[in-house]
N, C-alpha and C positions, 0 to 999 in steps of 0.2 A: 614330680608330676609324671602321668603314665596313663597314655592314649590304648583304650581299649577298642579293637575291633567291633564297626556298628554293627549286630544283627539284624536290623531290619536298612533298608536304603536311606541313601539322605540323612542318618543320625548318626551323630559323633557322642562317642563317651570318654570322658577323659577323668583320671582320680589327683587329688592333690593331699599330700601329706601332712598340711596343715595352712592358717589361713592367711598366713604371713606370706604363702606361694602362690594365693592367687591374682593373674593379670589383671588389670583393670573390667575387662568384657566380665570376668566371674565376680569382681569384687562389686559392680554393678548390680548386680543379682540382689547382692545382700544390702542394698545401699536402705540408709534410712527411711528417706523421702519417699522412696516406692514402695514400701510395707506399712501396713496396719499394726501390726504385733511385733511389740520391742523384742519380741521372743525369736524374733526370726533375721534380726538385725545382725551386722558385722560387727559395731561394738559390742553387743551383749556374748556373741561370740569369742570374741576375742579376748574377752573377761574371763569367760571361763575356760579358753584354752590356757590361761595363764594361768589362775588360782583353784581350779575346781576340780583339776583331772589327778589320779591315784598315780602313785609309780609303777612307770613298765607301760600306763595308757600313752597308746597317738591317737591324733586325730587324722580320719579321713575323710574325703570330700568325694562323694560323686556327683557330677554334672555331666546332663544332657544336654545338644542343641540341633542343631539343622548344619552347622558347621563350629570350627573348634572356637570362633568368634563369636557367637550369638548363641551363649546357654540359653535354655527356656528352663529346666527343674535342677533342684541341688538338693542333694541328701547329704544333711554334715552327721558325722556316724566318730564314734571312739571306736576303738580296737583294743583289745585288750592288753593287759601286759601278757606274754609266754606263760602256759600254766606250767606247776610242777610237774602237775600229772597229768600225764599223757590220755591219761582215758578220759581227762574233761572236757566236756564239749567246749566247741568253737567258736563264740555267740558273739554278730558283731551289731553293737546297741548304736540307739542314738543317742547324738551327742548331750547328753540330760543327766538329771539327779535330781534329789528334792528339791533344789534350786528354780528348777524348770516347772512353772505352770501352765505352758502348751509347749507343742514341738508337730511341726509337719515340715515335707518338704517343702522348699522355696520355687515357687511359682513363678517365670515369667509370663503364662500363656494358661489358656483356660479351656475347654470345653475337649471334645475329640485330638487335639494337637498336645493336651495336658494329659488326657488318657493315656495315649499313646508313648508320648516321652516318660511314663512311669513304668510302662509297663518294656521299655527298654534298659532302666532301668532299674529294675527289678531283676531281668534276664541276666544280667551283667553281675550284678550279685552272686545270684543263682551259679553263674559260671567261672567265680572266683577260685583263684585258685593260691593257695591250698584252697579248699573247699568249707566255706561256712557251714554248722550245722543248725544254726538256729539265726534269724534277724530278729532284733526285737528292739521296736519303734514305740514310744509312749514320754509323754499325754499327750493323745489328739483330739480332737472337736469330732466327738461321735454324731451329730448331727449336722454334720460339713458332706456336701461334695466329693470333698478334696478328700478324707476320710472312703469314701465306698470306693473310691478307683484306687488309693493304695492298698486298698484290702484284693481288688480285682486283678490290679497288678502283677501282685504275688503266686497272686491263685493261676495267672496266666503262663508265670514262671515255672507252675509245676511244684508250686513248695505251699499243703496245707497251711490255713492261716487259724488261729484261734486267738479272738479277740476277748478280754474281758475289758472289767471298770476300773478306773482308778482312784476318783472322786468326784465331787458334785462342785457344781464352780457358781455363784452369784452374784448377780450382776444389774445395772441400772441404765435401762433405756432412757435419757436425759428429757427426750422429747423437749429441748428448746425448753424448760422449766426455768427459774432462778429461783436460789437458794431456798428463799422466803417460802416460794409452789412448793418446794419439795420438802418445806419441813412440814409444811400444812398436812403433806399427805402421808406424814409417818403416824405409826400408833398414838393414842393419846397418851400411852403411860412413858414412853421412851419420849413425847415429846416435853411432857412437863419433866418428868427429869431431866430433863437437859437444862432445859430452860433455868429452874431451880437451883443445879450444880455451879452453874455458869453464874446467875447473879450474885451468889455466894462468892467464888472463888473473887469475882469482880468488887463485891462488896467491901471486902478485906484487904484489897491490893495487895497480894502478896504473889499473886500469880503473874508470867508473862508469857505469850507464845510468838515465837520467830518463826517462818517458814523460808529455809536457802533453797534459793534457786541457784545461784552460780557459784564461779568461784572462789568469790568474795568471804571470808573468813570461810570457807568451805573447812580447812584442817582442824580450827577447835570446835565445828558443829561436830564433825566425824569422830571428836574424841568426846563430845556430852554424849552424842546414840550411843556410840560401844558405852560406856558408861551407867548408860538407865539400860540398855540391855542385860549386860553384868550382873543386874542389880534386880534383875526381875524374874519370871519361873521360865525362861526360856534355857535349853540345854546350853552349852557352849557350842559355838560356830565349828564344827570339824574342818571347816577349810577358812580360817581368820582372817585370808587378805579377800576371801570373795568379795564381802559385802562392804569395805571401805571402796575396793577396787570397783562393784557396780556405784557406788555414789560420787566417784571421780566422771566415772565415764559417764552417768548422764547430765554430771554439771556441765560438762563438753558438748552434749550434743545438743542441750537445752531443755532433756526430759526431767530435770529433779526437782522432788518437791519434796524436801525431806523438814518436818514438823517437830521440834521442840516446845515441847513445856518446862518453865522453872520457875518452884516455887523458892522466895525466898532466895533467890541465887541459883539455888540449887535446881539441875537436867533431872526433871520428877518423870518424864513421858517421851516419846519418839517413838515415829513412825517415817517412812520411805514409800513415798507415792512416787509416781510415774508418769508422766502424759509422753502420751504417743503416738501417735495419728488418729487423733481426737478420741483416746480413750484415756480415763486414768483410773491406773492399775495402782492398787492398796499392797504394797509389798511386802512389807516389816510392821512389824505391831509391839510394842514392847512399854513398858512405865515400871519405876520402881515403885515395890509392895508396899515401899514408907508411904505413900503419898497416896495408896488405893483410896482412902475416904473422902479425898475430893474429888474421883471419879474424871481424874486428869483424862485416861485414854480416852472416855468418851467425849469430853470439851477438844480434845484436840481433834479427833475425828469428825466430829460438826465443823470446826474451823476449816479444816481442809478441805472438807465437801464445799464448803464456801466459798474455799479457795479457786476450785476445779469448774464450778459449776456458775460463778460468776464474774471471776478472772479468765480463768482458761476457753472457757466455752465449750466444754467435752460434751461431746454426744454422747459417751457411757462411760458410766464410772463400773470398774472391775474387782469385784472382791480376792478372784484368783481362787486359789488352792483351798480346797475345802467344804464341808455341808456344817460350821459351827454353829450351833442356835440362832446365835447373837446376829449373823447376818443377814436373818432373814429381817429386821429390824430394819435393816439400812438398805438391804435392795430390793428388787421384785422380781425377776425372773432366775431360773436356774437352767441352767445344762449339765450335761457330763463328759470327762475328760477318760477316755479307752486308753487300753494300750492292745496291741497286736503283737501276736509271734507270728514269724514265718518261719518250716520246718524245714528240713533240703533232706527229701526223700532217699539222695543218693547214698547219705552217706549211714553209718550203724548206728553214731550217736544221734542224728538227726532224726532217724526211726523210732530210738528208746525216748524222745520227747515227743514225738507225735501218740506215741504208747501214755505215754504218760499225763500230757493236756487235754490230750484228744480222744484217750481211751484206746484199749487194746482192738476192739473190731473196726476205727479208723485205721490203726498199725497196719494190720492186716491187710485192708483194702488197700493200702497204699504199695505195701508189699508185693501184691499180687500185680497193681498196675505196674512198677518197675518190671517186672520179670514177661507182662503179657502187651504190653504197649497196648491199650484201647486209644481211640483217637481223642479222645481227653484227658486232659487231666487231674486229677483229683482236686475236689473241692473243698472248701473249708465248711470247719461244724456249725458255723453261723454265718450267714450271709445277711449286709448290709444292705 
């Protein structure tokens, strides 16, 4: 841990080297019960500081507060391993990977006190030292808030921001429906097929679907998913303990709702759902190619919507990562998920990327405000 001098009054910044060093007051921050998005949680963290980081990554922690006891924002960020070569930029990310279908900082406080605590730090970044040449934060909720002041933050730092997209994310306002409402109100042709598939499979008894919640035979469900995963057109996991290791941790905390189908005996289908401060999040998708003609994934994904939306009582069911055809079938609204760079004008690599994202006559202008000081500082090529 290592306390950074406030630049602004009244604000403490302190960094922690990983999450296993944060005091209770930070570990609070991240608690379940006070967030919305499992994405932003200490177990889901802690998941992936254990299975998802590269060798040579740490992880770092910034947090702001009013004193070194009551954080209000946390930025959890990787650092890289040491590069070989010295000429490659310095880029310090957040702590993400395809794994990650949002990421923003963690919010105790909202409005002008939320502003302000980012744009502290932000500054604090900005004045790391060795010196960052690049920050780069993604996927955020480009139609958030929380989104236009970390963009403003940066920009206040003095480090151009260039945002683009990352994907398109779909999703289901529940509006108090049950199952029944919400199959009324999907297509007719996905609804007869369903219907169809289902009394078939039913017909024949040869189908059966389990959904674990705890951790109650929890180890041979985790060994049928890897299993019909295996066994289906998804690549191999590059990091293999992630996703045993997220289906422990939310048997623990009470979020899992992991969906098996077997026909015949046999793990034909699996999927990894989520609930989490009344959302459920669709996380894993997978069924062996043997058993595609009974159109298992989609019987299991009715089921589970069944599951969520008349057991669980979720105000929105989450598709997550993606713009696939096929979900626009299942939900009704879309958004999209940004990523951000911030540039650090001070340094030469941080110049050759604002040359580079930003174009050679942003370089330029940036250039000249280092060397001429105008009483602002440069702004980003798109503003939120």
């Amino acid at each position: 841990m290592t306390a950074w001098p406030a630049t602004r009054d009244a604000w403490k910044l302190t960094t922690f080297s990983g999450f296993e060093q944060l005091p209770p007051a930070y570990a609070r921050l991240f608690a379940p019960a006070s967030k919305r998005d499992v994405f932003e949680t200490l177990p889901w963290f802690l998941n992936f500081q254990k299975h998802a980081l590269n060798p040579g990554e740490q992880v770092r922690i910034y947090a702001v507060g009013r004193a070194a006891d009551s954080p209000l924002v946390a930025l959890a960020m990787r650092v890289p391993a040491r590069p070989k070569n010295w000429l490659r930029a310095r880029e310090l990310r957040s702590l993400t990977n395809f794994y990650t279908s949002r990421f923003a900082p963690v919010c105790a406080c909202t409005g002008p006190e939320r502003a302000e605590a980012l744009a502290v730090l932000a500054g604090a970044i900005r004045h790391d030292s060795p010196a960052w040449d690049a920050v780069h934060l993604r996927p955020l909720d480009a139609g958030s808030e929380l989104f236009r002041e970390t963009v403003h933050a940066f920009q206040s730092a003095g480090m151009p921001v260039h945002p683009y997209f990352c994907f398109g994310n779909w999703y289901l306002p529940v509006a108090g429906r049950s199952f029944e409402e919400y199959l009324d109100s999907l297509p007719g042709k996905a609804r007869n097929t369903l219907q169809r598939k289902t009394r078939k499979l039913e017909k024949f008894g040869i189908g059966r679907i389990q959904i674990v919640r705890d951790a109650s035979d929890l180890e041979p469900a985790i060994a049928d998913y890897q299993k019909v995963y295996n066994a289906s057109w998804k690549v191999p996991e590059p990091y293999p303990e992630f996703i045993p290791g997220l289906i422990r941790t939310c048997a623990e905390t009470g979020g899992l709702r992991l969906g098996l189908v077997y026909i015949n005996g046999e793990p034909a289908a699996a999927q990894l759902w989520i609930v989490h401060g009344g959302t459920a999040s669709i996380y894993k998708l997978a069924y062996d190619q043997r058993f595609a003609e009974h159109s298992v994934g989609t019987i299991l994904t009715a089921r589970m919507m069944e599951h969520v939306l008349d057991v669980d009582l979720v105000s929105e069911v989450d598709y997550l990562t993606g713009d696939d055809p096929y979900k626009k079938d299942w939900m009704s609204h879309r958004r999209e998920l940004w990523g951000l760079m911030a540039f650090n004008p001070a340094t030469l690599r941080g110049l050759q990327k604002i040359a580079r994202h930003m174009g050679a006559h942003a370089a330029k202008n940036v250039f000249h405000w280092l060397f001429r000081r105008p009483a602002q500082a440069p702004v980003a090529a798109k503003t939120f």
